[in-house]
C-alpha positions in Angstrom: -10.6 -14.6 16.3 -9.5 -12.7 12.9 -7.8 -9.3 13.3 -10.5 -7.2 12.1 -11.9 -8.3 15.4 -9.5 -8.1 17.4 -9.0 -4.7 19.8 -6.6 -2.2 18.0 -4.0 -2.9 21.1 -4.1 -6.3 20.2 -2.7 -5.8 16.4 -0.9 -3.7 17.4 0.6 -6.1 20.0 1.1 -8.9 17.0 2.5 -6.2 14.6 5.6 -5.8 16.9 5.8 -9.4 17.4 5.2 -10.1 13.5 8.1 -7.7 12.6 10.8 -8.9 15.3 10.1 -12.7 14.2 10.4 -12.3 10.6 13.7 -13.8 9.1 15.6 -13.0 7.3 15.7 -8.7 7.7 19.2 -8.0 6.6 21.1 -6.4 9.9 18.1 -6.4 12.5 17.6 -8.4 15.4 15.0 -11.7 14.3 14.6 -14.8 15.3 17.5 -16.3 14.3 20.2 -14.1 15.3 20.5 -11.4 18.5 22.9 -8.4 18.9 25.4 -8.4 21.8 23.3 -6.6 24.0 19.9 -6.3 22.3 18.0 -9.9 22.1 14.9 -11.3 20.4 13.2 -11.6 24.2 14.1 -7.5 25.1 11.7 -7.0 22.0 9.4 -9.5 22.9 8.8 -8.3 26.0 8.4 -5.0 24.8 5.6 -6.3 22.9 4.0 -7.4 26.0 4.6 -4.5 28.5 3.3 -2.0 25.8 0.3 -3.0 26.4 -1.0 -0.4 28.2 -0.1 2.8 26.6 -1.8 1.0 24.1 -5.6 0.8 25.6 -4.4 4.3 26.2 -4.3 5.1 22.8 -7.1 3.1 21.7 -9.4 4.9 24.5 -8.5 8.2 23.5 -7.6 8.9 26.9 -4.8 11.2 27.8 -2.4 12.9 25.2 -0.4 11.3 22.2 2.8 12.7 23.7 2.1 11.6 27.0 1.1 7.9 25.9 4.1 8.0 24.0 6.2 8.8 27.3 4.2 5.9 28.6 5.1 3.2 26.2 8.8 4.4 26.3 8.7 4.2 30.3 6.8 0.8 30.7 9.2 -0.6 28.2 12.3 0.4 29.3 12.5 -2.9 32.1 14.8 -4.6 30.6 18.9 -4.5 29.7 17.6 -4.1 25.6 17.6 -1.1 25.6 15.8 0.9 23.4 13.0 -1.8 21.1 10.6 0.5 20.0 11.1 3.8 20.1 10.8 4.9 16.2 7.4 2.4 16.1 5.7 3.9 19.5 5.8 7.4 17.5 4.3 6.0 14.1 1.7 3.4 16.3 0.3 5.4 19.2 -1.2 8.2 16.7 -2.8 5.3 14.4 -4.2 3.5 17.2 -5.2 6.8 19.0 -7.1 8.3 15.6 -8.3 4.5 14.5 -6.2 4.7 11.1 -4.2 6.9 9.2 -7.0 9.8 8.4 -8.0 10.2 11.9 -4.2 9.8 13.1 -3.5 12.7 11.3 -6.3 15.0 12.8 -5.1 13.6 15.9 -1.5 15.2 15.4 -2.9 18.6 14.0 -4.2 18.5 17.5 -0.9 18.1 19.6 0.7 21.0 21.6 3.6 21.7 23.8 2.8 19.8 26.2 2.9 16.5 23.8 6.3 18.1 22.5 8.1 18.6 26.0 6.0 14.8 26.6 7.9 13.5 23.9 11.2 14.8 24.6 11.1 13.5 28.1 10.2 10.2 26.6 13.1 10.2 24.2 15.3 11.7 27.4 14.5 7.9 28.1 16.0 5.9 25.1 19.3 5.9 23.8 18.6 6.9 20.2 21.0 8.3 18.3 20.4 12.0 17.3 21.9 14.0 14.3 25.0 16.2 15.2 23.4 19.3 13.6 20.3 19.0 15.9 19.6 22.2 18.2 17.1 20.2 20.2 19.2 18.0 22.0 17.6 15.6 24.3 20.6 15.3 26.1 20.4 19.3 26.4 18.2 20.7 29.5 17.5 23.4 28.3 16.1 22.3 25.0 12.7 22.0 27.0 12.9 25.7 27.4 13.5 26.0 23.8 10.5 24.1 22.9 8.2 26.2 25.8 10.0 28.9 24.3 9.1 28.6 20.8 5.6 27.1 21.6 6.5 24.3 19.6 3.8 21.6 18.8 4.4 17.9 18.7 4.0 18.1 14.9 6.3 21.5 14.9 8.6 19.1 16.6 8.6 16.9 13.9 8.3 18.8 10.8 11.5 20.2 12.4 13.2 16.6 12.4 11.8 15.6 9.5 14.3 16.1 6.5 16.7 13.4 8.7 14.4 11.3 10.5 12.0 9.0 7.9 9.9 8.2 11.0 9.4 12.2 12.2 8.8 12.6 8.1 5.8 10.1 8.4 3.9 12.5 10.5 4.6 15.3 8.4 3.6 13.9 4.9 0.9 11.7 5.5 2.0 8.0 6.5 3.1 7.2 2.8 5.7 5.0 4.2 3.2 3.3 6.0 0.5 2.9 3.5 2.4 1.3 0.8 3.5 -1.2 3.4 0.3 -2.2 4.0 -0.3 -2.2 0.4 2.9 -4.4 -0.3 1.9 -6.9 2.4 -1.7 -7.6 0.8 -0.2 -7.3 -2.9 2.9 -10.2 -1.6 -0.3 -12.6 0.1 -0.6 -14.1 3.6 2.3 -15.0 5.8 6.0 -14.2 6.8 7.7 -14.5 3.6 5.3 -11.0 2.7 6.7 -9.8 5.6 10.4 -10.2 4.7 9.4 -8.9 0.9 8.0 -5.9 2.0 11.3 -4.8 4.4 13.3 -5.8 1.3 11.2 -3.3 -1.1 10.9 -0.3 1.7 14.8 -0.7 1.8 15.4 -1.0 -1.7 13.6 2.1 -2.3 14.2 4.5 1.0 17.6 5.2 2.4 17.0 4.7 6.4 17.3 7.2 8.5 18.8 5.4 11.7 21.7 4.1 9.1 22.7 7.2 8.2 23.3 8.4 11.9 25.0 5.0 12.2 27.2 5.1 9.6 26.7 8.3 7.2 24.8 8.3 4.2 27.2 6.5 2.0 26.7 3.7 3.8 22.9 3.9 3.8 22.8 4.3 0.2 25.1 1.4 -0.4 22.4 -0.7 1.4 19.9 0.4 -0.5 21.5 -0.5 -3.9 22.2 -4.0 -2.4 18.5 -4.5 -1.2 17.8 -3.7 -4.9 20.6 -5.9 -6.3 18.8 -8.7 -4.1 15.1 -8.3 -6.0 16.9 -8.3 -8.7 18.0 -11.4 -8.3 22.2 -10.5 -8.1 22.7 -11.5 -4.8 21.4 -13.6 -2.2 19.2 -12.9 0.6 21.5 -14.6 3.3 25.0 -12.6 1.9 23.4 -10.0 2.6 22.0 -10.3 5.6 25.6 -11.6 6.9 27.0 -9.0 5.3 24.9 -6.2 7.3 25.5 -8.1 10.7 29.3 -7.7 10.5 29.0 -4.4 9.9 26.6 -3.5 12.2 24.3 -2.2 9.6 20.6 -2.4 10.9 17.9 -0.8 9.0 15.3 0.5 12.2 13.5 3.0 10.7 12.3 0.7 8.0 11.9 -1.6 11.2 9.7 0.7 12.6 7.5 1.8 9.6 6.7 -1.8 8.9 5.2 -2.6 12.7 3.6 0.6 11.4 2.4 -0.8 7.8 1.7 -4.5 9.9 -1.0 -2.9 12.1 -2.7 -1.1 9.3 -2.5 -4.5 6.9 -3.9 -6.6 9.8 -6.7 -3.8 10.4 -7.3 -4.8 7.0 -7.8 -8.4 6.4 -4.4 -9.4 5.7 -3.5 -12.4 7.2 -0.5 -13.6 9.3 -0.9 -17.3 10.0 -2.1 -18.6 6.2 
C-alpha cells in the first residue's frame, strides 16, 4: 500500500512515527537516545493511541477543538508526559480540512467552544507557557476570559502567535509546513531527508519551545549552529551532544515537521526507498 492510498489517519500515524525515529535531531528524543523521563516508547505509543481523534478528524465529525482535547486525553496514558501536543494542533486541522487550503477554512470556522476545548486540552499537558501570557491555563478563570471575550480558536491563536511558531502556523497559512514538505521531496526518499529537513527548519527559524526553555539567546545560538552544520563547520553528532547536555530540544520544529511529513507523504514522497 503507498501513502497516497493510505487513510489520512494512517499518515498521519507514520508521520509521528517517522519524526520520533529519525536520528540524529540535535536535542530531541530519537531512536538512539531518551530523556530522563520522556522515552522513545511514550511517543510511540502516542502514535498508536491517537488513533482515534484521528478518524475523528478525517470524518469531519465533531469540532477541531474538541478532537484536539481528544487526542490530548487519549494520549496522556502514559508517565511521558506530554508527546504531541504542538503536532495535534498543526495535524487535526490538516486531516480535518484534507490539506492545508481546506484546513484553513476549517479554522476560519472555529468558535468558543473549540477555544475553551482547546484550553481544557492544554489544562492537560505540561507545556510551558510564556510569563507575559494573560491566558493562563493554569488560571480558572482564563475560561471566563475567553467566554468573555468571545474569543475564537483562531482569536486564540492569533493572540499566541508572535511567541508560539506552532499558534503562528494557523495564523499565516502553514508556511512552516509547506516548505517542509517541499524540502522532504526536494532532499529524496528516506530518513536521511528527514534529518535534512529538521536541520534546515532550525537553521532558518528560532523555535519557539527553546526560547520558553532557555530565553532567546539561547534559541538563536542554536540556530546559528544548525547553520554552521550545513555549512559544513561542525559536525552533526557535536552538536547533537552538545544540545543533550544542555537540555536544548527543538519541539516546535519537532512538531511542524510531523506536520510537513503528513503533507509530503499525502504527496508521493516516500519513506522506505
Amino acid at each position: 500500500m503507498t501513502c497516497l492510498l493510505m487513510r489520512a489517519a494512517e499518515r498521519a500515524q507514520i508521520a509521528m512515527v517517522l519524526e520520533v525515529c529519525a536520528y540524529p535531531k540535535p536535542g530531541n528524543v530519537d531512536r538512539c537516545h531518551d530523556y530522563p523521563e520522556t522515552r522513545l516508547e511514550h511517543f510511540l505509543a502516542s502514535t498508536i493511541f491517537a488513533r482515534p481523534a484521528f478518524e475523528e478528524a478525517e470524518a469531519g465529525v465533531g469540532r477541531i477543538g474538541e478532537i484536539i482535547k481528544h487526542a490530548v486525553r487519549d494520549t496522556n496514558c502514559h508517565e511521558g508526559g506530554n508527546t504531541h501536543f504542538g503536532a495535534f494542533i498543526l495535524l487535526i486541522p490538516l486531516i480535518y480540512g484534507k490539506g492545508i487550503p481546506g484546513a484553513l477554512t476549517a479554522i476560519e470556522k472555529t468558535d468558543v467552544s473549540d477555544a475553551v476545548a482547546f484550553y481544557k486540552a492544554f489544562a492537560m499537558t505540561s507545556v510551558k507557557m510564556n510569563a507575559t501570557d494573560d491566558l493562563d491555563v493554569h488560571d480558572p478563570h482564563t475560561l471566563t476570559i475567553i467566554r468573555d471575550r468571545e474569543m475564537t480558536l483562531l482569536e486564540v491563536m492569533r493572540h499566541s502567535a508572535a511567541n508560539d511558531m506552532v499558534a503562528r502556523e494557523w495564523v499565516t497559512g502553514f508556511p512552516l509546513t509547506r516548505r517542509g514538505a517541499d524540502l522532504l521531496r526536494q532532499f529524496g526518499p528516506g530518513r536521511q531527508a528527514i534529518v535534512n529537513t529538521f536541520l534546515t527548519l532550525l537553521a532558518s527559524e528560532t523555535d519557539t519551545f527553546i526560547i520558553k526553555k532557555h530565553g532567546t539567546a539561547v534559541a538563536q545560538e542554536t540556530l546559528l549552529i544548525a547553520r554552521e552544520v550545513l555549512d559544513g563547520k561542525r559536525s552533526l553528532a557535536d552538536f547533537d551532544a552538545d544540545c543533550i547536555e544542555r537540555n536544548i530540544n527543538p519541539g516546535s520544529i519537532a512538531d511542524i515537521l510531523i506536520a510537513s511529513l503528513y503533507i509530503a507523504l499525502g504527496e508521493g514522497w516516500s519513506w522506505d526507498s
